[in-house]
Wavefront OBJ file of the C-alpha trace (Angstrom):
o trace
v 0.000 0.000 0.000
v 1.256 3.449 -0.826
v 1.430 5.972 2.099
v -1.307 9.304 1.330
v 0.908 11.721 2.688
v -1.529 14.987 4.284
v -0.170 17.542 1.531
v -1.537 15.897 -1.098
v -3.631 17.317 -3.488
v -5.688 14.733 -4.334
v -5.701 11.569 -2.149
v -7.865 7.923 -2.565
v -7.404 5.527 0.329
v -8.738 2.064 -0.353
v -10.703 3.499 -3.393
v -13.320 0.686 -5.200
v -15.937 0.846 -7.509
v -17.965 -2.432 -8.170
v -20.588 -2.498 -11.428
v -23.569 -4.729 -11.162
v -23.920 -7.772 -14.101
v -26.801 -8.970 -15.365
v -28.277 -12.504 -13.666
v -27.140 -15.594 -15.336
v -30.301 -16.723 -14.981
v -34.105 -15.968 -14.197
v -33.892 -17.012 -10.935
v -30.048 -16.409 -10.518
v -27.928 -13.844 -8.624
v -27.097 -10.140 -10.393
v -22.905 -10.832 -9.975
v -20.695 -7.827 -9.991
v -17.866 -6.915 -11.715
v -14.674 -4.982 -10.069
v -13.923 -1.767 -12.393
v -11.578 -0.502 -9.742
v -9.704 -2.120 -6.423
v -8.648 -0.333 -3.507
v -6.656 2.108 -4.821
v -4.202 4.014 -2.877
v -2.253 6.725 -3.984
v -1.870 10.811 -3.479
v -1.232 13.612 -5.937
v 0.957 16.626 -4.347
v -0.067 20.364 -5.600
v 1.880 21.215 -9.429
v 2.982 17.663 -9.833
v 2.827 16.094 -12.906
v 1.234 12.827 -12.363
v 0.476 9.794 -14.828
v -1.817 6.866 -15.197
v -0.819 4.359 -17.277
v -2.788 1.065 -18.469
v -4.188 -0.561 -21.218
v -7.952 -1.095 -21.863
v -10.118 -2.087 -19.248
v -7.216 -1.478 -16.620
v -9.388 0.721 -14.606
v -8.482 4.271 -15.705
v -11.905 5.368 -16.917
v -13.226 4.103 -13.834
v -10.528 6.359 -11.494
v -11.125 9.265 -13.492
v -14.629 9.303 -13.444
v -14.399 9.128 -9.484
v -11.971 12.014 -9.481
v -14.215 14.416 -11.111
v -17.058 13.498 -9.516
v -18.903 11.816 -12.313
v -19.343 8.633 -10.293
v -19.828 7.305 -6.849
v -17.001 4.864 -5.630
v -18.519 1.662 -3.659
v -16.246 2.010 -0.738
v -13.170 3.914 0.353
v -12.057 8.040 0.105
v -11.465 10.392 -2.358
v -10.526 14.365 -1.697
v -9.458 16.588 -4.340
v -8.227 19.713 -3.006
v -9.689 19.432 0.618
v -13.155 18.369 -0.713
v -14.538 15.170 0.389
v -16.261 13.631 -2.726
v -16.506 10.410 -1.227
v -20.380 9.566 -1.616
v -20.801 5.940 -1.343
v -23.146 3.777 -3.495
v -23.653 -0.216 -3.164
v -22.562 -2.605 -6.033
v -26.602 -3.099 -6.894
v -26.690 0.945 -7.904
v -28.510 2.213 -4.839
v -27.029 5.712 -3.518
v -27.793 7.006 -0.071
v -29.222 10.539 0.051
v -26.508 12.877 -0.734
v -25.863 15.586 2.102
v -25.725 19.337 1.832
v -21.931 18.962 2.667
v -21.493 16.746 -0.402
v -23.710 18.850 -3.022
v -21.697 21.742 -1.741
v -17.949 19.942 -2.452
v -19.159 18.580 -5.727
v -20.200 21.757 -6.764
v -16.982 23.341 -5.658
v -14.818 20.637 -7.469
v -16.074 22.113 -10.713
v -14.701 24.920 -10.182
v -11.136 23.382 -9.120
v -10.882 20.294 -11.272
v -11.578 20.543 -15.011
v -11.014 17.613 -17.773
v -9.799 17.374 -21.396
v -11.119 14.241 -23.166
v -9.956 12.343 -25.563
v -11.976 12.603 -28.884
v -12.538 17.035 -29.126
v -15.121 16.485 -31.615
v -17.037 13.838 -29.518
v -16.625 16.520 -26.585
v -17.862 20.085 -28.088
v -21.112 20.494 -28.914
v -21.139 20.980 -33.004
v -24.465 23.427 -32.682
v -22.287 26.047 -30.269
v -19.995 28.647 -31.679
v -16.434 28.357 -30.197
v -16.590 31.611 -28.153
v -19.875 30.266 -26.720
v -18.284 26.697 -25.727
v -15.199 28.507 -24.494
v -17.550 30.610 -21.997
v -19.709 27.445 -21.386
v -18.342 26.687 -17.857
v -18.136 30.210 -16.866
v -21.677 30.747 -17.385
v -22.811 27.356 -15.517
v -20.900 28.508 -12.620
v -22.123 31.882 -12.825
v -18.197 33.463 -13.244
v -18.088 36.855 -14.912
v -16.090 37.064 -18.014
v -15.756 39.907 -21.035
v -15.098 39.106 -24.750
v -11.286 39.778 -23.990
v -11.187 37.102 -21.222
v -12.357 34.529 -23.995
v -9.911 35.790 -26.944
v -6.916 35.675 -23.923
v -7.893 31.816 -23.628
v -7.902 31.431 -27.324
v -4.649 32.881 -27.818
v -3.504 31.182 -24.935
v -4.195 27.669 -26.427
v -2.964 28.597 -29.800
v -6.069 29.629 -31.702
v -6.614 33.015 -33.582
v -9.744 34.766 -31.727
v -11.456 36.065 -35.161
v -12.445 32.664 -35.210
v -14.689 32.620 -31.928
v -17.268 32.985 -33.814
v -16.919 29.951 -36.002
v -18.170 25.977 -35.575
v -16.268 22.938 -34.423
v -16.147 21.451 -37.576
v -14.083 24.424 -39.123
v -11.252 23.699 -37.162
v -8.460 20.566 -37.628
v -8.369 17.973 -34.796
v -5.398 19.430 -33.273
v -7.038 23.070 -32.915
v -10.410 21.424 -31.591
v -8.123 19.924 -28.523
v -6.560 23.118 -28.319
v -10.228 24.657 -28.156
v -10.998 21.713 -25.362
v -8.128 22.971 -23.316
v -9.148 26.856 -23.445
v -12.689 25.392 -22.048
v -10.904 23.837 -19.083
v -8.779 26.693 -18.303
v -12.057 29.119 -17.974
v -12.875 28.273 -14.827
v -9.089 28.559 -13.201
v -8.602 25.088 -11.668
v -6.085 24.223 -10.108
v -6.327 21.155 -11.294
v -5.953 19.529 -14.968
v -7.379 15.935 -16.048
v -6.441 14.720 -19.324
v -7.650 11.819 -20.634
v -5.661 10.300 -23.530
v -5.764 13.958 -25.315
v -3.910 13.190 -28.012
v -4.417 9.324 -29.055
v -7.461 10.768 -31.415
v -4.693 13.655 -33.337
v -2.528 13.095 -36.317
v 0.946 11.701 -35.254
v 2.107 15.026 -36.904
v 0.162 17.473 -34.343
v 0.462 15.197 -31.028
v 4.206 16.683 -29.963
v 2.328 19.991 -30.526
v -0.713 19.407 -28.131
v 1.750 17.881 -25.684
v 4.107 20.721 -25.908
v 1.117 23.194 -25.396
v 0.061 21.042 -22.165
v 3.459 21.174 -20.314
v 3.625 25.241 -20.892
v 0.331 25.405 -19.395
v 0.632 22.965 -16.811
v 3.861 25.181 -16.060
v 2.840 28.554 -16.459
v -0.657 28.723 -14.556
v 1.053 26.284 -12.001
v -1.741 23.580 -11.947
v -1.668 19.827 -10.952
v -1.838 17.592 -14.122
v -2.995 14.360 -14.091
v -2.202 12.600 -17.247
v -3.712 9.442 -18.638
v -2.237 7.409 -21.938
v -1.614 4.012 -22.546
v 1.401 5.125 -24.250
v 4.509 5.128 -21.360
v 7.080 6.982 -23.966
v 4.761 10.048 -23.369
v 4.053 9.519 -19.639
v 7.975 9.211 -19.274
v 8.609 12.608 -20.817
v 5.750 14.540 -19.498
v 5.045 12.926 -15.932
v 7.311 13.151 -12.384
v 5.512 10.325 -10.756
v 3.200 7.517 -12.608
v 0.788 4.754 -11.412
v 0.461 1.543 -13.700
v -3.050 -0.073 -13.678
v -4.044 -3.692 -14.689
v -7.422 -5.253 -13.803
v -8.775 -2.315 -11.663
v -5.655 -2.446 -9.538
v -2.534 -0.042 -9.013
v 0.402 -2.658 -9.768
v 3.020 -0.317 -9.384
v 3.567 3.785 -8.305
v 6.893 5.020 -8.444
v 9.033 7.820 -9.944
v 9.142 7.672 -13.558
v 13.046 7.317 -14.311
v 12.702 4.737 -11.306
v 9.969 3.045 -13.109
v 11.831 2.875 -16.387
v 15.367 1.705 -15.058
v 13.560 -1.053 -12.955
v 10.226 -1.767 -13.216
v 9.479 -4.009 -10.211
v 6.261 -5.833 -11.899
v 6.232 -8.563 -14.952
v 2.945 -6.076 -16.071
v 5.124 -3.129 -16.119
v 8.207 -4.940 -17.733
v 6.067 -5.978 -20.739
v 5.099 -2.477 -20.979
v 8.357 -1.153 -21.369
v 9.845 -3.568 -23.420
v 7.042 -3.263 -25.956
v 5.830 0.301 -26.556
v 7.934 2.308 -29.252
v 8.873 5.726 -28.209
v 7.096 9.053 -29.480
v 10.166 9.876 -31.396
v 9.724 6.433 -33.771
v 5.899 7.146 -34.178
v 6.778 10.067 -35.396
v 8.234 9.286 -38.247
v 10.648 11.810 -38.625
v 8.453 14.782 -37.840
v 9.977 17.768 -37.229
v 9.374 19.133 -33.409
v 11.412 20.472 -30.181
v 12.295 18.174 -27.903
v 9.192 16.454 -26.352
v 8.082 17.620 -23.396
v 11.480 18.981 -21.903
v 11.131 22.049 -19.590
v 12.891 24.494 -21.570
v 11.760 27.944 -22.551
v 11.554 27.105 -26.248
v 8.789 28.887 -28.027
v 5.517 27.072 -28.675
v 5.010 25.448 -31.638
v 1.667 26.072 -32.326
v 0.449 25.690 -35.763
v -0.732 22.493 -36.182
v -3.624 22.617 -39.092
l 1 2 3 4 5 6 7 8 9 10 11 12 13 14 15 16 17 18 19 20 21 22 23 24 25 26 27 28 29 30 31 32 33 34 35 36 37 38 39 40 41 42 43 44 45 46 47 48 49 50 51 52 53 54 55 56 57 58 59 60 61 62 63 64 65 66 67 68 69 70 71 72 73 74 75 76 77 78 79 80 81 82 83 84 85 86 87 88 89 90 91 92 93 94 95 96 97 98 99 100 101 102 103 104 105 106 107 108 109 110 111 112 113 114 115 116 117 118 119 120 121 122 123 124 125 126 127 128 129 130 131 132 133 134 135 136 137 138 139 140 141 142 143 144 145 146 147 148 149 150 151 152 153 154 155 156 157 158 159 160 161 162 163 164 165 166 167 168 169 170 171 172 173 174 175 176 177 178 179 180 181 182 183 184 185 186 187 188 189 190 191 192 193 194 195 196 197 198 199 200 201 202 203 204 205 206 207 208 209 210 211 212 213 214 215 216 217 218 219 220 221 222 223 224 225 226 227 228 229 230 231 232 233 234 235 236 237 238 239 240 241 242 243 244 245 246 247 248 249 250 251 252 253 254 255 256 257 258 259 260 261 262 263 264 265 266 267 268 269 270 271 272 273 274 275 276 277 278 279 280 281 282 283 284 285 286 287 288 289 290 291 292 293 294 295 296 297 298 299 300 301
Protein backbone atom coordinates (compact mmCIF):
# COMPACT_ATOMS: atom_id res chain seq x y z
CA UNK A 1 0.00 0.00 0.00
CA UNK A 2 1.26 3.45 -0.83
CA UNK A 3 1.43 5.97 2.10
CA UNK A 4 -1.31 9.30 1.33
CA UNK A 5 0.91 11.72 2.69
CA UNK A 6 -1.53 14.99 4.28
CA UNK A 7 -0.17 17.54 1.53
CA UNK A 8 -1.54 15.90 -1.10
CA UNK A 9 -3.63 17.32 -3.49
CA UNK A 10 -5.69 14.73 -4.33
CA UNK A 11 -5.70 11.57 -2.15
CA UNK A 12 -7.86 7.92 -2.57
CA UNK A 13 -7.40 5.53 0.33
CA UNK A 14 -8.74 2.06 -0.35
CA UNK A 15 -10.70 3.50 -3.39
CA UNK A 16 -13.32 0.69 -5.20
CA UNK A 17 -15.94 0.85 -7.51
CA UNK A 18 -17.97 -2.43 -8.17
CA UNK A 19 -20.59 -2.50 -11.43
CA UNK A 20 -23.57 -4.73 -11.16
CA UNK A 21 -23.92 -7.77 -14.10
CA UNK A 22 -26.80 -8.97 -15.37
CA UNK A 23 -28.28 -12.50 -13.67
CA UNK A 24 -27.14 -15.59 -15.34
CA UNK A 25 -30.30 -16.72 -14.98
CA UNK A 26 -34.10 -15.97 -14.20
CA UNK A 27 -33.89 -17.01 -10.93
CA UNK A 28 -30.05 -16.41 -10.52
CA UNK A 29 -27.93 -13.84 -8.62
CA UNK A 30 -27.10 -10.14 -10.39
CA UNK A 31 -22.91 -10.83 -9.98
CA UNK A 32 -20.69 -7.83 -9.99
CA UNK A 33 -17.87 -6.92 -11.71
CA UNK A 34 -14.67 -4.98 -10.07
CA UNK A 35 -13.92 -1.77 -12.39
CA UNK A 36 -11.58 -0.50 -9.74
CA UNK A 37 -9.70 -2.12 -6.42
CA UNK A 38 -8.65 -0.33 -3.51
CA UNK A 39 -6.66 2.11 -4.82
CA UNK A 40 -4.20 4.01 -2.88
CA UNK A 41 -2.25 6.73 -3.98
CA UNK A 42 -1.87 10.81 -3.48
CA UNK A 43 -1.23 13.61 -5.94
CA UNK A 44 0.96 16.63 -4.35
CA UNK A 45 -0.07 20.36 -5.60
CA UNK A 46 1.88 21.21 -9.43
CA UNK A 47 2.98 17.66 -9.83
CA UNK A 48 2.83 16.09 -12.91
CA UNK A 49 1.23 12.83 -12.36
CA UNK A 50 0.48 9.79 -14.83
CA UNK A 51 -1.82 6.87 -15.20
CA UNK A 52 -0.82 4.36 -17.28
CA UNK A 53 -2.79 1.06 -18.47
CA UNK A 54 -4.19 -0.56 -21.22
CA UNK A 55 -7.95 -1.10 -21.86
CA UNK A 56 -10.12 -2.09 -19.25
CA UNK A 57 -7.22 -1.48 -16.62
CA UNK A 58 -9.39 0.72 -14.61
CA UNK A 59 -8.48 4.27 -15.71
CA UNK A 60 -11.90 5.37 -16.92
CA UNK A 61 -13.23 4.10 -13.83
CA UNK A 62 -10.53 6.36 -11.49
CA UNK A 63 -11.12 9.26 -13.49
CA UNK A 64 -14.63 9.30 -13.44
CA UNK A 65 -14.40 9.13 -9.48
CA UNK A 66 -11.97 12.01 -9.48
CA UNK A 67 -14.22 14.42 -11.11
CA UNK A 68 -17.06 13.50 -9.52
CA UNK A 69 -18.90 11.82 -12.31
CA UNK A 70 -19.34 8.63 -10.29
CA UNK A 71 -19.83 7.30 -6.85
CA UNK A 72 -17.00 4.86 -5.63
CA UNK A 73 -18.52 1.66 -3.66
CA UNK A 74 -16.25 2.01 -0.74
CA UNK A 75 -13.17 3.91 0.35
CA UNK A 76 -12.06 8.04 0.10
CA UNK A 77 -11.46 10.39 -2.36
CA UNK A 78 -10.53 14.36 -1.70
CA UNK A 79 -9.46 16.59 -4.34
CA UNK A 80 -8.23 19.71 -3.01
CA UNK A 81 -9.69 19.43 0.62
CA UNK A 82 -13.16 18.37 -0.71
CA UNK A 83 -14.54 15.17 0.39
CA UNK A 84 -16.26 13.63 -2.73
CA UNK A 85 -16.51 10.41 -1.23
CA UNK A 86 -20.38 9.57 -1.62
CA UNK A 87 -20.80 5.94 -1.34
CA UNK A 88 -23.15 3.78 -3.50
CA UNK A 89 -23.65 -0.22 -3.16
CA UNK A 90 -22.56 -2.60 -6.03
CA UNK A 91 -26.60 -3.10 -6.89
CA UNK A 92 -26.69 0.94 -7.90
CA UNK A 93 -28.51 2.21 -4.84
CA UNK A 94 -27.03 5.71 -3.52
CA UNK A 95 -27.79 7.01 -0.07
CA UNK A 96 -29.22 10.54 0.05
CA UNK A 97 -26.51 12.88 -0.73
CA UNK A 98 -25.86 15.59 2.10
CA UNK A 99 -25.73 19.34 1.83
CA UNK A 100 -21.93 18.96 2.67
CA UNK A 101 -21.49 16.75 -0.40
CA UNK A 102 -23.71 18.85 -3.02
CA UNK A 103 -21.70 21.74 -1.74
CA UNK A 104 -17.95 19.94 -2.45
CA UNK A 105 -19.16 18.58 -5.73
CA UNK A 106 -20.20 21.76 -6.76
CA UNK A 107 -16.98 23.34 -5.66
CA UNK A 108 -14.82 20.64 -7.47
CA UNK A 109 -16.07 22.11 -10.71
CA UNK A 110 -14.70 24.92 -10.18
CA UNK A 111 -11.14 23.38 -9.12
CA UNK A 112 -10.88 20.29 -11.27
CA UNK A 113 -11.58 20.54 -15.01
CA UNK A 114 -11.01 17.61 -17.77
CA UNK A 115 -9.80 17.37 -21.40
CA UNK A 116 -11.12 14.24 -23.17
CA UNK A 117 -9.96 12.34 -25.56
CA UNK A 118 -11.98 12.60 -28.88
CA UNK A 119 -12.54 17.04 -29.13
CA UNK A 120 -15.12 16.49 -31.62
CA UNK A 121 -17.04 13.84 -29.52
CA UNK A 122 -16.62 16.52 -26.58
CA UNK A 123 -17.86 20.08 -28.09
CA UNK A 124 -21.11 20.49 -28.91
CA UNK A 125 -21.14 20.98 -33.00
CA UNK A 126 -24.47 23.43 -32.68
CA UNK A 127 -22.29 26.05 -30.27
CA UNK A 128 -19.99 28.65 -31.68
CA UNK A 129 -16.43 28.36 -30.20
CA UNK A 130 -16.59 31.61 -28.15
CA UNK A 131 -19.88 30.27 -26.72
CA UNK A 132 -18.28 26.70 -25.73
CA UNK A 133 -15.20 28.51 -24.49
CA UNK A 134 -17.55 30.61 -22.00
CA UNK A 135 -19.71 27.45 -21.39
CA UNK A 136 -18.34 26.69 -17.86
CA UNK A 137 -18.14 30.21 -16.87
CA UNK A 138 -21.68 30.75 -17.38
CA UNK A 139 -22.81 27.36 -15.52
CA UNK A 140 -20.90 28.51 -12.62
CA UNK A 141 -22.12 31.88 -12.82
CA UNK A 142 -18.20 33.46 -13.24
CA UNK A 143 -18.09 36.85 -14.91
CA UNK A 144 -16.09 37.06 -18.01
CA UNK A 145 -15.76 39.91 -21.03
CA UNK A 146 -15.10 39.11 -24.75
CA UNK A 147 -11.29 39.78 -23.99
CA UNK A 148 -11.19 37.10 -21.22
CA UNK A 149 -12.36 34.53 -23.99
CA UNK A 150 -9.91 35.79 -26.94
CA UNK A 151 -6.92 35.67 -23.92
CA UNK A 152 -7.89 31.82 -23.63
CA UNK A 153 -7.90 31.43 -27.32
CA UNK A 154 -4.65 32.88 -27.82
CA UNK A 155 -3.50 31.18 -24.93
CA UNK A 156 -4.19 27.67 -26.43
CA UNK A 157 -2.96 28.60 -29.80
CA UNK A 158 -6.07 29.63 -31.70
CA UNK A 159 -6.61 33.02 -33.58
CA UNK A 160 -9.74 34.77 -31.73
CA UNK A 161 -11.46 36.06 -35.16
CA UNK A 162 -12.44 32.66 -35.21
CA UNK A 163 -14.69 32.62 -31.93
CA UNK A 164 -17.27 32.99 -33.81
CA UNK A 165 -16.92 29.95 -36.00
CA UNK A 166 -18.17 25.98 -35.58
CA UNK A 167 -16.27 22.94 -34.42
CA UNK A 168 -16.15 21.45 -37.58
CA UNK A 169 -14.08 24.42 -39.12
CA UNK A 170 -11.25 23.70 -37.16
CA UNK A 171 -8.46 20.57 -37.63
CA UNK A 172 -8.37 17.97 -34.80
CA UNK A 173 -5.40 19.43 -33.27
CA UNK A 174 -7.04 23.07 -32.91
CA UNK A 175 -10.41 21.42 -31.59
CA UNK A 176 -8.12 19.92 -28.52
CA UNK A 177 -6.56 23.12 -28.32
CA UNK A 178 -10.23 24.66 -28.16
CA UNK A 179 -11.00 21.71 -25.36
CA UNK A 180 -8.13 22.97 -23.32
CA UNK A 181 -9.15 26.86 -23.44
CA UNK A 182 -12.69 25.39 -22.05
CA UNK A 183 -10.90 23.84 -19.08
CA UNK A 184 -8.78 26.69 -18.30
CA UNK A 185 -12.06 29.12 -17.97
CA UNK A 186 -12.87 28.27 -14.83
CA UNK A 187 -9.09 28.56 -13.20
CA UNK A 188 -8.60 25.09 -11.67
CA UNK A 189 -6.09 24.22 -10.11
CA UNK A 190 -6.33 21.15 -11.29
CA UNK A 191 -5.95 19.53 -14.97
CA UNK A 192 -7.38 15.94 -16.05
CA UNK A 193 -6.44 14.72 -19.32
CA UNK A 194 -7.65 11.82 -20.63
CA UNK A 195 -5.66 10.30 -23.53
CA UNK A 196 -5.76 13.96 -25.31
CA UNK A 197 -3.91 13.19 -28.01
CA UNK A 198 -4.42 9.32 -29.05
CA UNK A 199 -7.46 10.77 -31.41
CA UNK A 200 -4.69 13.65 -33.34
CA UNK A 201 -2.53 13.09 -36.32
CA UNK A 202 0.95 11.70 -35.25
CA UNK A 203 2.11 15.03 -36.90
CA UNK A 204 0.16 17.47 -34.34
CA UNK A 205 0.46 15.20 -31.03
CA UNK A 206 4.21 16.68 -29.96
CA UNK A 207 2.33 19.99 -30.53
CA UNK A 208 -0.71 19.41 -28.13
CA UNK A 209 1.75 17.88 -25.68
CA UNK A 210 4.11 20.72 -25.91
CA UNK A 211 1.12 23.19 -25.40
CA UNK A 212 0.06 21.04 -22.16
CA UNK A 213 3.46 21.17 -20.31
CA UNK A 214 3.63 25.24 -20.89
CA UNK A 215 0.33 25.40 -19.40
CA UNK A 216 0.63 22.97 -16.81
CA UNK A 217 3.86 25.18 -16.06
CA UNK A 218 2.84 28.55 -16.46
CA UNK A 219 -0.66 28.72 -14.56
CA UNK A 220 1.05 26.28 -12.00
CA UNK A 221 -1.74 23.58 -11.95
CA UNK A 222 -1.67 19.83 -10.95
CA UNK A 223 -1.84 17.59 -14.12
CA UNK A 224 -3.00 14.36 -14.09
CA UNK A 225 -2.20 12.60 -17.25
CA UNK A 226 -3.71 9.44 -18.64
CA UNK A 227 -2.24 7.41 -21.94
CA UNK A 228 -1.61 4.01 -22.55
CA UNK A 229 1.40 5.12 -24.25
CA UNK A 230 4.51 5.13 -21.36
CA UNK A 231 7.08 6.98 -23.97
CA UNK A 232 4.76 10.05 -23.37
CA UNK A 233 4.05 9.52 -19.64
CA UNK A 234 7.97 9.21 -19.27
CA UNK A 235 8.61 12.61 -20.82
CA UNK A 236 5.75 14.54 -19.50
CA UNK A 237 5.05 12.93 -15.93
CA UNK A 238 7.31 13.15 -12.38
CA UNK A 239 5.51 10.32 -10.76
CA UNK A 240 3.20 7.52 -12.61
CA UNK A 241 0.79 4.75 -11.41
CA UNK A 242 0.46 1.54 -13.70
CA UNK A 243 -3.05 -0.07 -13.68
CA UNK A 244 -4.04 -3.69 -14.69
CA UNK A 245 -7.42 -5.25 -13.80
CA UNK A 246 -8.77 -2.31 -11.66
CA UNK A 247 -5.65 -2.45 -9.54
CA UNK A 248 -2.53 -0.04 -9.01
CA UNK A 249 0.40 -2.66 -9.77
CA UNK A 250 3.02 -0.32 -9.38
CA UNK A 251 3.57 3.79 -8.30
CA UNK A 252 6.89 5.02 -8.44
CA UNK A 253 9.03 7.82 -9.94
CA UNK A 254 9.14 7.67 -13.56
CA UNK A 255 13.05 7.32 -14.31
CA UNK A 256 12.70 4.74 -11.31
CA UNK A 257 9.97 3.04 -13.11
CA UNK A 258 11.83 2.87 -16.39
CA UNK A 259 15.37 1.70 -15.06
CA UNK A 260 13.56 -1.05 -12.95
CA UNK A 261 10.23 -1.77 -13.22
CA UNK A 262 9.48 -4.01 -10.21
CA UNK A 263 6.26 -5.83 -11.90
CA UNK A 264 6.23 -8.56 -14.95
CA UNK A 265 2.95 -6.08 -16.07
CA UNK A 266 5.12 -3.13 -16.12
CA UNK A 267 8.21 -4.94 -17.73
CA UNK A 268 6.07 -5.98 -20.74
CA UNK A 269 5.10 -2.48 -20.98
CA UNK A 270 8.36 -1.15 -21.37
CA UNK A 271 9.85 -3.57 -23.42
CA UNK A 272 7.04 -3.26 -25.96
CA UNK A 273 5.83 0.30 -26.56
CA UNK A 274 7.93 2.31 -29.25
CA UNK A 275 8.87 5.73 -28.21
CA UNK A 276 7.10 9.05 -29.48
CA UNK A 277 10.17 9.88 -31.40
CA UNK A 278 9.72 6.43 -33.77
CA UNK A 279 5.90 7.15 -34.18
CA UNK A 280 6.78 10.07 -35.40
CA UNK A 281 8.23 9.29 -38.25
CA UNK A 282 10.65 11.81 -38.63
CA UNK A 283 8.45 14.78 -37.84
CA UNK A 284 9.98 17.77 -37.23
CA UNK A 285 9.37 19.13 -33.41
CA UNK A 286 11.41 20.47 -30.18
CA UNK A 287 12.30 18.17 -27.90
CA UNK A 288 9.19 16.45 -26.35
CA UNK A 289 8.08 17.62 -23.40
CA UNK A 290 11.48 18.98 -21.90
CA UNK A 291 11.13 22.05 -19.59
CA UNK A 292 12.89 24.49 -21.57
CA UNK A 293 11.76 27.94 -22.55
CA UNK A 294 11.55 27.10 -26.25
CA UNK A 295 8.79 28.89 -28.03
CA UNK A 296 5.52 27.07 -28.68
CA UNK A 297 5.01 25.45 -31.64
CA UNK A 298 1.67 26.07 -32.33
CA UNK A 299 0.45 25.69 -35.76
CA UNK A 300 -0.73 22.49 -36.18
CA UNK A 301 -3.62 22.62 -39.09
Amino acid sequence: MWVVRMSAIISATDLSRHYRTPRASMFGQPGQVIGLDKATFEVEAGERFGIVGESGSGKSTLLRLLAGLDEPTSGHIEVDGLDISRHRTPWGRTPPGSPDYRRNLHGLRSRLQMVFQDPMGSLDPQMRVYDIVAEPLVAQRKPFTDADVHRLLRDVGIDPSGARRYPHQFSGGQRQRISIARALAPEPSILVADEPVSALDVSVRAQVLNLITDLVRDRELTLVFVSHDLSVVRHLCRRVAVMKDGQIVELSETKALYANPQSDYTRRLVAAIPTLAKSMSGATTRDLLTESDQPNERGDR
